[in-house]
N, CA, C and O atoms as a CHARMM CRD file, in Angstrom:
* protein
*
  380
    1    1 UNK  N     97.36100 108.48400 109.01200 PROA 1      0.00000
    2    1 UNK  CA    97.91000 107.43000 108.18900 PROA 1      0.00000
    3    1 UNK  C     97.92900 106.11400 108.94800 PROA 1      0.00000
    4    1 UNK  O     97.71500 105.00400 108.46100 PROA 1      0.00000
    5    2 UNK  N     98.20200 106.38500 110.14800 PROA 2      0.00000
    6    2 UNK  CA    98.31100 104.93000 110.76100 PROA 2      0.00000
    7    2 UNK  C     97.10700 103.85000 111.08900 PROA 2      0.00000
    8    2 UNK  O     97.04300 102.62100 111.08000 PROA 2      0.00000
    9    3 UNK  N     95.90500 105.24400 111.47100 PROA 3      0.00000
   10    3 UNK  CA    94.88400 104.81200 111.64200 PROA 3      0.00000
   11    3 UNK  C     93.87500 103.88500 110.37600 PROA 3      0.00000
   12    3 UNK  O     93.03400 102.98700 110.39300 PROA 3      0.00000
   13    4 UNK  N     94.59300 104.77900 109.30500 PROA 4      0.00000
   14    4 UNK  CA    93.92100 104.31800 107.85100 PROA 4      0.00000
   15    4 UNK  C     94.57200 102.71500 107.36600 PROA 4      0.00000
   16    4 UNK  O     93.95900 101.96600 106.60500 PROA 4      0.00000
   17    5 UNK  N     95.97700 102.37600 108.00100 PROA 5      0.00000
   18    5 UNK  CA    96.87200 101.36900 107.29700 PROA 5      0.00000
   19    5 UNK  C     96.52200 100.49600 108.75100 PROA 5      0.00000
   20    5 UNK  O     96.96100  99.36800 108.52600 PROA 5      0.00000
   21    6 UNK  N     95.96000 100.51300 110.06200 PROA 6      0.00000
   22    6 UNK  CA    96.10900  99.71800 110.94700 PROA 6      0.00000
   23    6 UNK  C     93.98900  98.79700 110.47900 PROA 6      0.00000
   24    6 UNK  O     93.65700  97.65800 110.80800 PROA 6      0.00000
   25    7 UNK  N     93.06900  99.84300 109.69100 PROA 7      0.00000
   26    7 UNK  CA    92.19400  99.09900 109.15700 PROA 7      0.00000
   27    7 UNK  C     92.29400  98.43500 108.07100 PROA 7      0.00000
   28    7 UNK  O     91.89400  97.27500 107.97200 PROA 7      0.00000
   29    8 UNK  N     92.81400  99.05800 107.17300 PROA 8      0.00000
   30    8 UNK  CA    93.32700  98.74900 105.99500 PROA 8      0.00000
   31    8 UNK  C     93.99000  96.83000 106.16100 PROA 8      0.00000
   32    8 UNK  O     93.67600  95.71500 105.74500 PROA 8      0.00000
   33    9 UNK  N     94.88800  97.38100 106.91100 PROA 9      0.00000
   34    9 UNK  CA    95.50000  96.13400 107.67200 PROA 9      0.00000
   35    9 UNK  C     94.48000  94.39600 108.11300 PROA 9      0.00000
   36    9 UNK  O     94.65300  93.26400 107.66100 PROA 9      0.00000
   37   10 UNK  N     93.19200  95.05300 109.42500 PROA 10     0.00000
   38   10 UNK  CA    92.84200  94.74800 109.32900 PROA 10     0.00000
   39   10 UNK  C     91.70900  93.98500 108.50900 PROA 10     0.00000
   40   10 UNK  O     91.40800  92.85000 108.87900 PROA 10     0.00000
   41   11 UNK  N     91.05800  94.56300 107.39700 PROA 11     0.00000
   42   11 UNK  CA    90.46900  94.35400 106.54800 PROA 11     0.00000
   43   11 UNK  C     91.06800  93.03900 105.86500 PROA 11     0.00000
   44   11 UNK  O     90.46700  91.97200 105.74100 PROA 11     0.00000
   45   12 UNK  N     92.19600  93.28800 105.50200 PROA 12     0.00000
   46   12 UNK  CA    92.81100  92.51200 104.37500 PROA 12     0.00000
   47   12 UNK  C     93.25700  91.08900 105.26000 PROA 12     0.00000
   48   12 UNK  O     93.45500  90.01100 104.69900 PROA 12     0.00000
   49   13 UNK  N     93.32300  91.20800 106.09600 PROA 13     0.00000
   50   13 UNK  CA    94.07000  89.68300 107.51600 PROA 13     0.00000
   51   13 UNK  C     92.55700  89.04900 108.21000 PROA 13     0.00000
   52   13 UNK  O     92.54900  88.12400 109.02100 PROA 13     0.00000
   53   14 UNK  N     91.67600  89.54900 107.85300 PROA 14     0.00000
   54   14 UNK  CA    90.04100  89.01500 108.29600 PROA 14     0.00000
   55   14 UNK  C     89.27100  88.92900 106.72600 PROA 14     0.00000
   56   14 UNK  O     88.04200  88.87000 106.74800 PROA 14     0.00000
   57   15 UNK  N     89.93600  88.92100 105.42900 PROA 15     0.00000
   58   15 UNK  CA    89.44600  88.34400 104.09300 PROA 15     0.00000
   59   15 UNK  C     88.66500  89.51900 103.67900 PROA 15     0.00000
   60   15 UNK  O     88.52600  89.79800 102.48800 PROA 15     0.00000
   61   16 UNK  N     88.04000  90.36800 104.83900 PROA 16     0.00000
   62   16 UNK  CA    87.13500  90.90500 104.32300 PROA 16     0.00000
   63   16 UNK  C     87.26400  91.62700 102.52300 PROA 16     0.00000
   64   16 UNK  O     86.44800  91.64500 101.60200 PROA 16     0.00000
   65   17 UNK  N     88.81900  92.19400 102.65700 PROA 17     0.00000
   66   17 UNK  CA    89.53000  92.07500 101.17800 PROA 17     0.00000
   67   17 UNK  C     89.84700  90.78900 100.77100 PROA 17     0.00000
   68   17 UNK  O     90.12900  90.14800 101.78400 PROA 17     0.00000
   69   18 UNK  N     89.92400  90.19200  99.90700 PROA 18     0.00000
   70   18 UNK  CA    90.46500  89.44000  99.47300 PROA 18     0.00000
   71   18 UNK  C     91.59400  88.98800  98.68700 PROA 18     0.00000
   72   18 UNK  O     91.74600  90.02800  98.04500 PROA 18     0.00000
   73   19 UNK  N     92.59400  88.13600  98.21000 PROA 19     0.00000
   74   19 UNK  CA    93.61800  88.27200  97.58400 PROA 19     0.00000
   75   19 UNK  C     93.21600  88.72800  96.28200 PROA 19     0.00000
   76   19 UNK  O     92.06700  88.93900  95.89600 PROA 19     0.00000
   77   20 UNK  N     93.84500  88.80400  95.91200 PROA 20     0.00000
   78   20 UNK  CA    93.69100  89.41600  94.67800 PROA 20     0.00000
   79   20 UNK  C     92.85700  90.45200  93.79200 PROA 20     0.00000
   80   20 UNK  O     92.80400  90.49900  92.56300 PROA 20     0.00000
   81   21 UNK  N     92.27700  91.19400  94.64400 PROA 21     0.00000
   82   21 UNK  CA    91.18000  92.38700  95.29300 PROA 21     0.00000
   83   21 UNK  C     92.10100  94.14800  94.59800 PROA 21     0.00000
   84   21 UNK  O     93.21500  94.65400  94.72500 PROA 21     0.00000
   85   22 UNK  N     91.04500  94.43800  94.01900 PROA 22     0.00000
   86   22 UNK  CA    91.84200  95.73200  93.30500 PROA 22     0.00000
   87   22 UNK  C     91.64300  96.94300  94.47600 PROA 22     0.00000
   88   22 UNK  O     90.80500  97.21100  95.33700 PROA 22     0.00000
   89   23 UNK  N     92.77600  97.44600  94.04300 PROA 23     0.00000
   90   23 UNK  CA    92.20800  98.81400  95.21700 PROA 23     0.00000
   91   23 UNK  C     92.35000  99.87100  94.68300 PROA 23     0.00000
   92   23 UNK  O     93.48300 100.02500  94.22700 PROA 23     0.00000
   93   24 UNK  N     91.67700 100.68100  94.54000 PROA 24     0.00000
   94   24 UNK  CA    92.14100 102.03300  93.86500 PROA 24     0.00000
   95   24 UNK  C     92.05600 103.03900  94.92200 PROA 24     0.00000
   96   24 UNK  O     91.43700 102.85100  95.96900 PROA 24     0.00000
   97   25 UNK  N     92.66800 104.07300  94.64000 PROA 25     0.00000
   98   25 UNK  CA    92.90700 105.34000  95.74600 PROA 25     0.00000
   99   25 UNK  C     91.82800 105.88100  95.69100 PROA 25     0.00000
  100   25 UNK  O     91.19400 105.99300  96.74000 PROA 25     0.00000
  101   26 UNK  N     91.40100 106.27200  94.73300 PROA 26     0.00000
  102   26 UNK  CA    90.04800 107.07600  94.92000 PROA 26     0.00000
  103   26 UNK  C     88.73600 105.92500  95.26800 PROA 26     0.00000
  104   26 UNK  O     87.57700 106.32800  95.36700 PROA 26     0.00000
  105   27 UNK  N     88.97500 104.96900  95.37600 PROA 27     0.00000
  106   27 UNK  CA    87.86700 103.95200  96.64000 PROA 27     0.00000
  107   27 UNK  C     88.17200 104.04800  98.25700 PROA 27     0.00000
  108   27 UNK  O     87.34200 103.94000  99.15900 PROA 27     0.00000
  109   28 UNK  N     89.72400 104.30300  98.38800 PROA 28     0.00000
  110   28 UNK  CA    89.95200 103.96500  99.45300 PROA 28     0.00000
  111   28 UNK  C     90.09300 105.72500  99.96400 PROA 28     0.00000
  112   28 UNK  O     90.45800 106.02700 101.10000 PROA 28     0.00000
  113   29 UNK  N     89.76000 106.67400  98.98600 PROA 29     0.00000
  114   29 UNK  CA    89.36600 108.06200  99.65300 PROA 29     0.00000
  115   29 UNK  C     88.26800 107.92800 100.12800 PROA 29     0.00000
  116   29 UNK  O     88.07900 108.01500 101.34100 PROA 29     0.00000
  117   30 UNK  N     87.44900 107.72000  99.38400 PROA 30     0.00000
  118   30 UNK  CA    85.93700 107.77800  99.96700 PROA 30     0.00000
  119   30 UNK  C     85.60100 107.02100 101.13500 PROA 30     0.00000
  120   30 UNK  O     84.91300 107.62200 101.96000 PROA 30     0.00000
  121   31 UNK  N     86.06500 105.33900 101.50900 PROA 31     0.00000
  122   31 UNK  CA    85.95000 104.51800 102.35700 PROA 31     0.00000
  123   31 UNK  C     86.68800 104.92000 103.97000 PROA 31     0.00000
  124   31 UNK  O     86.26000 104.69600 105.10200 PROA 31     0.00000
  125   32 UNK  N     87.96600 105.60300 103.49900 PROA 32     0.00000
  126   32 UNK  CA    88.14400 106.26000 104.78900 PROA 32     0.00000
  127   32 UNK  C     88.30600 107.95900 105.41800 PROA 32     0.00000
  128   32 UNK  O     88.64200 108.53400 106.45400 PROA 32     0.00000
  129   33 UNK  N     87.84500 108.26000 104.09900 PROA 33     0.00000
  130   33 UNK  CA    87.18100 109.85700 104.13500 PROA 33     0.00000
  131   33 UNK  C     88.93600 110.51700 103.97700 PROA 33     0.00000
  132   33 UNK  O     89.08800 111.63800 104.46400 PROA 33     0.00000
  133   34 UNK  N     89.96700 109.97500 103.44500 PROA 34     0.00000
  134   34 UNK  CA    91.23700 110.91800 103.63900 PROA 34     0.00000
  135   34 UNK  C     91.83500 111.06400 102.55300 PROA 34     0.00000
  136   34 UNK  O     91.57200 110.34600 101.58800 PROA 34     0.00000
  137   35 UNK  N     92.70400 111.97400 102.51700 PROA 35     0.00000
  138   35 UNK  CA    93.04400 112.55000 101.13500 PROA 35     0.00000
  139   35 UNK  C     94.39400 111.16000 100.48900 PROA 35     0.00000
  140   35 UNK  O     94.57600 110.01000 100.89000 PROA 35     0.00000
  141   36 UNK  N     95.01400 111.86500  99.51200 PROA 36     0.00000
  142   36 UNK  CA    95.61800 110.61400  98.68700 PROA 36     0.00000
  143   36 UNK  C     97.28900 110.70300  99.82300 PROA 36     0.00000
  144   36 UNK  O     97.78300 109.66400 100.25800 PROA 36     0.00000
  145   37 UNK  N     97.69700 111.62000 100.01700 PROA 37     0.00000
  146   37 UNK  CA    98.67300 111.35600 100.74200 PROA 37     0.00000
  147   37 UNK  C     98.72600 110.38300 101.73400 PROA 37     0.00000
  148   37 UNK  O     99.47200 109.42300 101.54300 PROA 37     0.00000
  149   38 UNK  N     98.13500 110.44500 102.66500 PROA 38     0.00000
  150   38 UNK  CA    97.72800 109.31700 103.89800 PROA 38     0.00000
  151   38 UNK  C     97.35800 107.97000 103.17600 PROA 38     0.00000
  152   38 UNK  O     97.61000 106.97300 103.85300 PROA 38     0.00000
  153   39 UNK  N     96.96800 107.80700 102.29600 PROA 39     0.00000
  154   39 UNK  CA    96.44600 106.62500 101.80700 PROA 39     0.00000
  155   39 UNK  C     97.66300 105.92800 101.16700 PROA 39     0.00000
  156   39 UNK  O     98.04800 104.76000 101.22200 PROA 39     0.00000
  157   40 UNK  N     98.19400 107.13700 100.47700 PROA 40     0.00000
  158   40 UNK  CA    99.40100 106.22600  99.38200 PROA 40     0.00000
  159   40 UNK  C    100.38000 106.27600 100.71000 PROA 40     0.00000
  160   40 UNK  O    101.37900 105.58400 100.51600 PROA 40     0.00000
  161   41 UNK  N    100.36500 106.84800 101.88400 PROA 41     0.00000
  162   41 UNK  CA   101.48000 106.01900 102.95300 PROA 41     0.00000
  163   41 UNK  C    100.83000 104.80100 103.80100 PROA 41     0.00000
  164   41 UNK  O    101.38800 103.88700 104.40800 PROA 41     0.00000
  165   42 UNK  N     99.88800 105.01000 103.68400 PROA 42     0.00000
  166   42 UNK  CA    99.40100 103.48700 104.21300 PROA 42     0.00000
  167   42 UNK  C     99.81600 102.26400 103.37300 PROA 42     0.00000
  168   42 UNK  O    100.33700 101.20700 103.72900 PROA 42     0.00000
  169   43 UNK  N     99.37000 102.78200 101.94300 PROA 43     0.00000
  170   43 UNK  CA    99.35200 101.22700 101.13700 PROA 43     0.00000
  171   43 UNK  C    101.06600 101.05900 101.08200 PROA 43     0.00000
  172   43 UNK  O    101.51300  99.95000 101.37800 PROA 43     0.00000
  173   44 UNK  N    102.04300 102.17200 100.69700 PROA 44     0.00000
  174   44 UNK  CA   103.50700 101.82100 101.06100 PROA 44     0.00000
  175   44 UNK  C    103.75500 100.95600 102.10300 PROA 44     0.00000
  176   44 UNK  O    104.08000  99.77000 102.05000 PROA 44     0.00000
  177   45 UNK  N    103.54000 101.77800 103.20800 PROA 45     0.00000
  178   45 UNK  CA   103.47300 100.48900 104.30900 PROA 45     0.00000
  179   45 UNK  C    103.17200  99.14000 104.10900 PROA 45     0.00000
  180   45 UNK  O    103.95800  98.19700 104.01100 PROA 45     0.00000
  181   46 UNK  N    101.56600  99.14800 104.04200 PROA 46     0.00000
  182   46 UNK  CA   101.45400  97.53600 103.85600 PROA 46     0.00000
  183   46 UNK  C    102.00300  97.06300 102.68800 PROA 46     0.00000
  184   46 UNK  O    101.66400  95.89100 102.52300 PROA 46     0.00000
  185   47 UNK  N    102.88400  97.58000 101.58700 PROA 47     0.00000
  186   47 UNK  CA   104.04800  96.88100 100.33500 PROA 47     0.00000
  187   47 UNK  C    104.58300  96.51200 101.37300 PROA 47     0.00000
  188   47 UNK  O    104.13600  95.39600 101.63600 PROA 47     0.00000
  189   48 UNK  N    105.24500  96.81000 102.05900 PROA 48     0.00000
  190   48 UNK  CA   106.65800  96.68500 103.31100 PROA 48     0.00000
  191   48 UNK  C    106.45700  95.24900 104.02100 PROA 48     0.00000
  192   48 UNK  O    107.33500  94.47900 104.41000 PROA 48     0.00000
  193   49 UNK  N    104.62800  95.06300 104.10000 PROA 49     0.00000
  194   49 UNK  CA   104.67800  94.15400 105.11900 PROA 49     0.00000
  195   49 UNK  C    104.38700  92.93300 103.89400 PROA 49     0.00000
  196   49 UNK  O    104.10800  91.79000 104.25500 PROA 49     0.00000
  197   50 UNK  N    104.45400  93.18500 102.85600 PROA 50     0.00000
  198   50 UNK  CA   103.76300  92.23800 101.64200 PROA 50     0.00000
  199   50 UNK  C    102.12300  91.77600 101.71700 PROA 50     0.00000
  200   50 UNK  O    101.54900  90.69900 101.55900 PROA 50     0.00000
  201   51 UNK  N    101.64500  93.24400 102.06200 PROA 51     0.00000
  202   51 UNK  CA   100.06100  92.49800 102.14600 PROA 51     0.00000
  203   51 UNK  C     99.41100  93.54900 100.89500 PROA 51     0.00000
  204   51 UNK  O     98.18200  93.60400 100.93200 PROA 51     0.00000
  205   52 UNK  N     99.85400  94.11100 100.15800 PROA 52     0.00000
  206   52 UNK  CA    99.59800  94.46200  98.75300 PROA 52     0.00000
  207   52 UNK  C    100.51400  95.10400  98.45400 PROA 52     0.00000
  208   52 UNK  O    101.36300  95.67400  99.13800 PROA 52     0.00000
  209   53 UNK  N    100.25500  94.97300  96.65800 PROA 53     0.00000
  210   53 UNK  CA   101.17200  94.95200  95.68600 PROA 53     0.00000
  211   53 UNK  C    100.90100  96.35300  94.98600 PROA 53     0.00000
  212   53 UNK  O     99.89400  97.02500  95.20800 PROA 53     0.00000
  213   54 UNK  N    102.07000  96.76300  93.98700 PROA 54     0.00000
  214   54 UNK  CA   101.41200  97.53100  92.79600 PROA 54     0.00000
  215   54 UNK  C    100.96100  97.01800  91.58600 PROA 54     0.00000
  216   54 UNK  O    101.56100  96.06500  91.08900 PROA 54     0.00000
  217   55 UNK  N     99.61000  97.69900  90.82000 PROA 55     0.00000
  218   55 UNK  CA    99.43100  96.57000  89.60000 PROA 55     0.00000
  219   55 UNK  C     99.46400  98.35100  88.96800 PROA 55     0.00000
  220   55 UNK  O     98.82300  99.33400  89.34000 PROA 55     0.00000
  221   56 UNK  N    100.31000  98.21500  88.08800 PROA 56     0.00000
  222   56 UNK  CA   100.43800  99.91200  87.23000 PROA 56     0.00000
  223   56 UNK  C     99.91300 101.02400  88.27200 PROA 56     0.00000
  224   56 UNK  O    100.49500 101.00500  89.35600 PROA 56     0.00000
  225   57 UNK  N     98.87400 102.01500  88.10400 PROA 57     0.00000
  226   57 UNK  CA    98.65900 102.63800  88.63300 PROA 57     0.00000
  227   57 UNK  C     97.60600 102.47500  90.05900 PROA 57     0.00000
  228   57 UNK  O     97.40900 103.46500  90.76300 PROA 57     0.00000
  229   58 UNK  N     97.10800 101.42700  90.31800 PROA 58     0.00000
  230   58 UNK  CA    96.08400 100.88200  91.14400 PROA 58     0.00000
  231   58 UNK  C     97.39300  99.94600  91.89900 PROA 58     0.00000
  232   58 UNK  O     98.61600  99.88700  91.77600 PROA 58     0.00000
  233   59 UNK  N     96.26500  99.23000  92.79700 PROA 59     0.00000
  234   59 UNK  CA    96.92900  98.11400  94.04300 PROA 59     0.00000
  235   59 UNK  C     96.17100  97.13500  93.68300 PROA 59     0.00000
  236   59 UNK  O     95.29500  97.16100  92.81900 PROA 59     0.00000
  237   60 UNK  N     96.59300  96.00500  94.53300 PROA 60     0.00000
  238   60 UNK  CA    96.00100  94.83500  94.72900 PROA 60     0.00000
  239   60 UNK  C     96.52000  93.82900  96.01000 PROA 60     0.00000
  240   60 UNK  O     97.67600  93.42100  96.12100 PROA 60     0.00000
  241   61 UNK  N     95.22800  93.47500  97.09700 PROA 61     0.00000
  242   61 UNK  CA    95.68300  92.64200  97.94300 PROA 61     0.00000
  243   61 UNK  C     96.60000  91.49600  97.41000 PROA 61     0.00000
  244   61 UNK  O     96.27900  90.86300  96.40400 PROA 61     0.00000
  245   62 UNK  N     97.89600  91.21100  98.19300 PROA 62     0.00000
  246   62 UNK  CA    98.82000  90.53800  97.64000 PROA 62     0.00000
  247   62 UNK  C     97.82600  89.02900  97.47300 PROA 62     0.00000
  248   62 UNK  O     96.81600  88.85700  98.15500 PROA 62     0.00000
  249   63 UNK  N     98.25700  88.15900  96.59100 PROA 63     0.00000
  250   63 UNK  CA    97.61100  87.31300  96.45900 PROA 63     0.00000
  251   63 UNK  C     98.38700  86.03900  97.75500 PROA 63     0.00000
  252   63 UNK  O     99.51600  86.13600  98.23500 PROA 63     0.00000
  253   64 UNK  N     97.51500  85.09900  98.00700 PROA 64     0.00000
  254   64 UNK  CA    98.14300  84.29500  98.93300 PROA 64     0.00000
  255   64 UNK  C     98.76700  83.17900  98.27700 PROA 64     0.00000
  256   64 UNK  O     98.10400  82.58800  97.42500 PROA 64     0.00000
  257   65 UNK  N    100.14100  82.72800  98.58100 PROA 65     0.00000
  258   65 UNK  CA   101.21000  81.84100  98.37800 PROA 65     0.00000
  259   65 UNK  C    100.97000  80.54200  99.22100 PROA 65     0.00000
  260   65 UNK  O    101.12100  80.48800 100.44100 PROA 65     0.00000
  261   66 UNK  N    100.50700  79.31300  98.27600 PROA 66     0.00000
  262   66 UNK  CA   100.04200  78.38700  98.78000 PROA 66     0.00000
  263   66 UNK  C    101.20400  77.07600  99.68200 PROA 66     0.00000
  264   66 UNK  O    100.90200  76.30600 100.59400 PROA 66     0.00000
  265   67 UNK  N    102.81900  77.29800  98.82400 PROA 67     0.00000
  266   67 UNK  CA   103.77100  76.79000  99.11400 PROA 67     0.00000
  267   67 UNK  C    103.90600  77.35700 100.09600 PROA 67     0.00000
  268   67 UNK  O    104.55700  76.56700 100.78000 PROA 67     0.00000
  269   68 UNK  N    103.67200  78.54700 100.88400 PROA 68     0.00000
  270   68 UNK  CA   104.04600  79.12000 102.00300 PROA 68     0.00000
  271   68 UNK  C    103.70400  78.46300 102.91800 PROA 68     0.00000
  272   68 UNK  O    104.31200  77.86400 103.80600 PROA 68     0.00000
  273   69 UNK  N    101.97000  78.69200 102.49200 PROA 69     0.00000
  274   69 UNK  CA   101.27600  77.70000 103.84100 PROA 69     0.00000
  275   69 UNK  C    101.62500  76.74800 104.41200 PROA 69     0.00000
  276   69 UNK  O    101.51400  76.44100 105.59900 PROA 69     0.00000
  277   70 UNK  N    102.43500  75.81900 102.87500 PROA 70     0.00000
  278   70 UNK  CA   102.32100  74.04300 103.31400 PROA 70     0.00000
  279   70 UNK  C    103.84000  74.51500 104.33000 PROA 70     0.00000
  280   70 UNK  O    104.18800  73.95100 105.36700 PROA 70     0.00000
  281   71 UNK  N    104.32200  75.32300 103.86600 PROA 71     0.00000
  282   71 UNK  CA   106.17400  75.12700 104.62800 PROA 71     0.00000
  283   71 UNK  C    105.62800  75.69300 106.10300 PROA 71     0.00000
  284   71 UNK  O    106.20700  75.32100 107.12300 PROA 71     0.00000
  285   72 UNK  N    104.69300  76.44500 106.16200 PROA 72     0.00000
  286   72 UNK  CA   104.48200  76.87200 107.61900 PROA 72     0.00000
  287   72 UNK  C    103.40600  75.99600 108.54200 PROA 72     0.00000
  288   72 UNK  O    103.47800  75.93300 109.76900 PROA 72     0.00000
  289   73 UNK  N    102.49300  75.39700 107.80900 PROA 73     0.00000
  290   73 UNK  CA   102.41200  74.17900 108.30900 PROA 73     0.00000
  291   73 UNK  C    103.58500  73.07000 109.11600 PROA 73     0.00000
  292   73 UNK  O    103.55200  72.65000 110.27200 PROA 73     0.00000
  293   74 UNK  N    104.48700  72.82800 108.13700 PROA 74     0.00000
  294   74 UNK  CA   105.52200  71.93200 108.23300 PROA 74     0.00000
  295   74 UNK  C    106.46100  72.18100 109.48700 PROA 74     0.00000
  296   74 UNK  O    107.01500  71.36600 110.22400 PROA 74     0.00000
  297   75 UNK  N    106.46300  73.64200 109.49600 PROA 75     0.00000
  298   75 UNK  CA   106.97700  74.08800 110.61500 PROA 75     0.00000
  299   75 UNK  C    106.12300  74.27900 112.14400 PROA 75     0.00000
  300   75 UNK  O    106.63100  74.62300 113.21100 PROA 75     0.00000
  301   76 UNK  N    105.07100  74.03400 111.95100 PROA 76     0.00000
  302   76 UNK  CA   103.99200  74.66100 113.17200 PROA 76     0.00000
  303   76 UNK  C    103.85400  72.95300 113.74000 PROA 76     0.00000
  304   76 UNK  O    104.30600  72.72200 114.86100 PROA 76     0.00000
  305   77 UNK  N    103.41600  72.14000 113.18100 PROA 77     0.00000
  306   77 UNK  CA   103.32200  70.84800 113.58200 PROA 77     0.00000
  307   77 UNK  C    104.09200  70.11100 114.56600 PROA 77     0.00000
  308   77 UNK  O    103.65700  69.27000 115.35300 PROA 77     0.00000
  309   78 UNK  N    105.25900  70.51300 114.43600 PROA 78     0.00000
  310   78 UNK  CA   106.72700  70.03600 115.02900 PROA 78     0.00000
  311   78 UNK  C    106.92800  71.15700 116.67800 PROA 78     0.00000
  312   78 UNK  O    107.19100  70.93400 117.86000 PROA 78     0.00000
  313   79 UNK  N    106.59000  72.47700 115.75900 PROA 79     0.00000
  314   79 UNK  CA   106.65000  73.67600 117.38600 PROA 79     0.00000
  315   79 UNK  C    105.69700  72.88500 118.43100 PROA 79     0.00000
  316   79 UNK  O    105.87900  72.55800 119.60400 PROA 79     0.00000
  317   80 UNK  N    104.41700  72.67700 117.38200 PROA 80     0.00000
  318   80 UNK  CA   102.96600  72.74700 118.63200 PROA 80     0.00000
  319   80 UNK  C    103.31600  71.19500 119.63200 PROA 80     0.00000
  320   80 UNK  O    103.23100  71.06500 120.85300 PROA 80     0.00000
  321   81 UNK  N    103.68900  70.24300 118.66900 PROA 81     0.00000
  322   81 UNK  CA   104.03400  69.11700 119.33600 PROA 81     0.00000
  323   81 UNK  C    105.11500  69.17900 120.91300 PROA 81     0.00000
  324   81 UNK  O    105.02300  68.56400 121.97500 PROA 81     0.00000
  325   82 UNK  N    106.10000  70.22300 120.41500 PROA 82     0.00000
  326   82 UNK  CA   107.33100  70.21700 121.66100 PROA 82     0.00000
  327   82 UNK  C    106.09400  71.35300 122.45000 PROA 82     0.00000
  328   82 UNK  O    105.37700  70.76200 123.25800 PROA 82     0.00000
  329   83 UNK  N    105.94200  72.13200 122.36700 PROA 83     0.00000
  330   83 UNK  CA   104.80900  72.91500 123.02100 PROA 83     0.00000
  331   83 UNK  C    104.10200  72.47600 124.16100 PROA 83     0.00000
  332   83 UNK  O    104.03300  72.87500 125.32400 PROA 83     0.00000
  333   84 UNK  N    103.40700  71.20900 123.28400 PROA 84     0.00000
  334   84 UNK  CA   102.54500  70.44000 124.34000 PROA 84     0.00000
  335   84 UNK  C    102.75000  69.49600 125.62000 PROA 84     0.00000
  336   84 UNK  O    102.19300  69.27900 126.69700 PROA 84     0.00000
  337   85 UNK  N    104.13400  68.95200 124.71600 PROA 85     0.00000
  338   85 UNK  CA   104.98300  68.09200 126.13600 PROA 85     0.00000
  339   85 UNK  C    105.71700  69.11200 127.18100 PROA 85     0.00000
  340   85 UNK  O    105.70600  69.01200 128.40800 PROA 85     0.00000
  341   86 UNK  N    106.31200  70.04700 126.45200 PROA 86     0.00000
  342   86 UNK  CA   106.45500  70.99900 127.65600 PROA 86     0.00000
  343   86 UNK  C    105.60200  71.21300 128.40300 PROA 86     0.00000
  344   86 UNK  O    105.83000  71.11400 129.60900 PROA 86     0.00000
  345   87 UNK  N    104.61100  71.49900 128.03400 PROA 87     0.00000
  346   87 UNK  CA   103.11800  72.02700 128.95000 PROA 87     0.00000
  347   87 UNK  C    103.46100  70.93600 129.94500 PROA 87     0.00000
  348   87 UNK  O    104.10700  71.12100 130.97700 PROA 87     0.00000
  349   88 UNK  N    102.85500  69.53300 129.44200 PROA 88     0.00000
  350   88 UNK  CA   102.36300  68.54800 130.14400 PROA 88     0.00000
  351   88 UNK  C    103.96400  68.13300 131.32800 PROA 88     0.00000
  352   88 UNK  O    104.01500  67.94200 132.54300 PROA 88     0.00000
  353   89 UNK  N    104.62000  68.13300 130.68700 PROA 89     0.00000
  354   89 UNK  CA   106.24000  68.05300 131.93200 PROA 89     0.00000
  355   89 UNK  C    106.18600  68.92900 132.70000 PROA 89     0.00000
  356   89 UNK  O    106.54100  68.77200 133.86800 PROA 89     0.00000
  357   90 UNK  N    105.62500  70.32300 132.12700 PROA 90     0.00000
  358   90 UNK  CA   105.92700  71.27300 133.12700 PROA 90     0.00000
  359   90 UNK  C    104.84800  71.52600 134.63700 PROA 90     0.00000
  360   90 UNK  O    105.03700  72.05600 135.73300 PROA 90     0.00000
  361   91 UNK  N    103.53100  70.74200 133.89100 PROA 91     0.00000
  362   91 UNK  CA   102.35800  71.14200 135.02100 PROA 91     0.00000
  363   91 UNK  C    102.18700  70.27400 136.13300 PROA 91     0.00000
  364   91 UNK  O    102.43900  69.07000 136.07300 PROA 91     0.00000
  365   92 UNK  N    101.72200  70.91300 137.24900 PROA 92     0.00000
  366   92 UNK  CA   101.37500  70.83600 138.69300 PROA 92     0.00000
  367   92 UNK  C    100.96500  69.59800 138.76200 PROA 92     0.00000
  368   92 UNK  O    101.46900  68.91500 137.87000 PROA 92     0.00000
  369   93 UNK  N    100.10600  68.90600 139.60100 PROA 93     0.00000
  370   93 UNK  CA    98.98300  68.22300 139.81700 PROA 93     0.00000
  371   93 UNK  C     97.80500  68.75600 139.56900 PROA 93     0.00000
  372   93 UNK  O     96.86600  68.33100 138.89600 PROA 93     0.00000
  373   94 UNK  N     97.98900  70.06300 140.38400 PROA 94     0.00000
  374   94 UNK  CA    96.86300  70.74900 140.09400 PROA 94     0.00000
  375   94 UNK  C     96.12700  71.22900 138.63600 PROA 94     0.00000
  376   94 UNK  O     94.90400  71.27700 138.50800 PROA 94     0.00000
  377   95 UNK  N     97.18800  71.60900 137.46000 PROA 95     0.00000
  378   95 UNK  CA    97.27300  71.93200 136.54300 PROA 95     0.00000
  379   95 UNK  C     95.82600  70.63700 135.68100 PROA 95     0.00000
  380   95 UNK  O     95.58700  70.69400 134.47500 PROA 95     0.00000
């Protein structure tokens, strides 16, 4: 299971899935050769982490939340900035 939800994982965080991407169990038997138990604890899992959803009886890569981005933007701009002056206060000559 872990092995199936740590590709799974990957797949979906490198686009190769995409948002809004259907998944059905019996695709994702064949793709990683394992029965439905292991699979339906993988995709639980990734519900947990919000990287897909349930749509009735099938899945779907969660779709991506564009307000998210801009607020984590908003927040990364301000980190990377104190980040950098630290760097630069903190380094050597040598540095």
């Amino acid at each position: 299971m872990l092995q199936i939800h740590d590709q799974l994982r990957e797949m979906i965080l490198s686009f190769d899935l995409g948002p809004g991407e259907r998944l059905t169990e019996r695709w994702l038997e064949s793709r990683f050769q394992g029965s439905r138990t292991p699979i339906r604890a993988a995709l639980v899992r990734l519900e947990g982490e919000e990287l897909v959803r349930r749509d009735g009886r099938n899945w779907i890569v969660a779709p991506i939340d564009l307000g998210e981005l801009e607020a984590l933007a908003e927040f990364r701009i301000p980190l990377e900035t104190t980040a950098v002056r630290l760097a630069c206060a903190r380094a050597s000559a040598a540095d």
